[in-house]
C-alpha positions in Angstrom: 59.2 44.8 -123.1 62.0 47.1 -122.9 62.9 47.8 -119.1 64.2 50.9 -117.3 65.2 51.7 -114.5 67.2 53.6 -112.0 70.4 52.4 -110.5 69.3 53.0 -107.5 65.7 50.9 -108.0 68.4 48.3 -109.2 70.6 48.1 -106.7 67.9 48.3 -104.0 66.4 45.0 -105.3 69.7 43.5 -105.9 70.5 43.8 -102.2 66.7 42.6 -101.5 67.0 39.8 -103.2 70.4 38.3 -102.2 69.2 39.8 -98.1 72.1 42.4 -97.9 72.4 45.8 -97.4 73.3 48.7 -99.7 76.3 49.4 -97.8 77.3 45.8 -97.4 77.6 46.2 -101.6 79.8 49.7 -101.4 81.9 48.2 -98.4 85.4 46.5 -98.9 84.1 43.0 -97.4 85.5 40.1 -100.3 83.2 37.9 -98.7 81.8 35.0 -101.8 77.8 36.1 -100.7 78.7 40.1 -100.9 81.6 39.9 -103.8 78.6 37.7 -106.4 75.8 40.5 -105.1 78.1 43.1 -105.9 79.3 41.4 -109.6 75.6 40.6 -110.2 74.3 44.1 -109.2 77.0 45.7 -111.7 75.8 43.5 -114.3 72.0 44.3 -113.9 72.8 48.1 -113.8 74.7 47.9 -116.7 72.0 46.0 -118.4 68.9 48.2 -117.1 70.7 51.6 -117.4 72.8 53.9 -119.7 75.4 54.2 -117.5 79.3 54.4 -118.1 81.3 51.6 -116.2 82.8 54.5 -114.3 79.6 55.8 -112.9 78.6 52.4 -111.8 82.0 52.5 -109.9 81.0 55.0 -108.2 78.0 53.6 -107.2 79.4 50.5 -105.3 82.4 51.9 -104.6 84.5 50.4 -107.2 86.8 51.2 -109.8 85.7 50.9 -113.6 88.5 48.3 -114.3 86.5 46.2 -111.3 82.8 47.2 -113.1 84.1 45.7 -116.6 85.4 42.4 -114.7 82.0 42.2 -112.9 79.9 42.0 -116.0 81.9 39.7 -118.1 82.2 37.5 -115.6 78.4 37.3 -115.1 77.9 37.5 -118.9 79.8 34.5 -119.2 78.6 32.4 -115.7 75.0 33.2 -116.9 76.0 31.0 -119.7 77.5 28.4 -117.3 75.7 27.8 -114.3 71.6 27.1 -113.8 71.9 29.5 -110.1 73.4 32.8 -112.2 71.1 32.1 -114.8 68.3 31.8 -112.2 69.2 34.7 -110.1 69.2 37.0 -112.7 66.0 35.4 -114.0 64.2 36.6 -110.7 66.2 39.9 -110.3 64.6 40.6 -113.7 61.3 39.5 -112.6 61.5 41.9 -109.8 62.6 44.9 -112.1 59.3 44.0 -113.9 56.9 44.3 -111.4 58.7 47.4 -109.8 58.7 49.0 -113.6 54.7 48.2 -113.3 54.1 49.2 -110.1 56.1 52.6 -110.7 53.9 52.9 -113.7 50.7 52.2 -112.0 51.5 54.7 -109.2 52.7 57.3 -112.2 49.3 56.7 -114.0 47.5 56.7 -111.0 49.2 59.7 -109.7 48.3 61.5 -113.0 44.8 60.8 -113.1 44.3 61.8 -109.7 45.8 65.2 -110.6 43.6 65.0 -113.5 40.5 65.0 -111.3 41.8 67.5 -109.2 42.4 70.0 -111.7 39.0 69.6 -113.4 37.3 70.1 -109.8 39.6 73.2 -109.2 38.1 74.3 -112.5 34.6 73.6 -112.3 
């Protein structure tokens, strides 16, 4: 299945996940809890959007130089470590049932409209 989704959507359920707010991720704190939400919710953007690096820098704040660093470093601590590997795996998860329930909601919204119409016609 080939996700998409918005950077927004993404960021909002990085910071869900990891229990942090969005402007905990934009802020300047170097904290090891904010600074591996902020490198992971770079990565996942990157991956789940067509974004530049620069853009994603100027969604959490950050220059594009920091944006590169973000995402190799999780590219290669995915590789490394079982908890990377695992977060991601549940962030992705996530992604997946928002992408579903977004679709639901979208086909839902459209049959709705669908009935509407034909009873505004009849």
């Amino acid at each position: 299945m080939n996700l998409q989704t918005t950077p927004e959507r993404a960021l909002a359920i990085v910071c869900d996940y990891f229990e942090i707010s969005k402007s905990e991720i934009i802020a300047k704190d170097r904290t090891k809890k904010i600074k591996y939400a902020r490198q992971i919710a770079c990565y996942v953007i990157q991956e789940f959007t067509n974004l530049s690096y620069h853009k994603i820098g100027l969604i959490i704040n950050r220059d594009h130089a920091t944006v590169i660093h973000s995402v190799k470093k999780i590219m290669i601590e995915k590789e490394l470590y079982r908890v990377v590997s695992n977060d991601l795996h549940s962030i992705h998860e996530r992604i997946a049932l928002n992408d579903c329930v977004v679709r639901t909601v979208d086909l839902l919204s459209i049959a709705k409209l669908n009935t509407l119409s034909q009873s505004f016609l009849n």
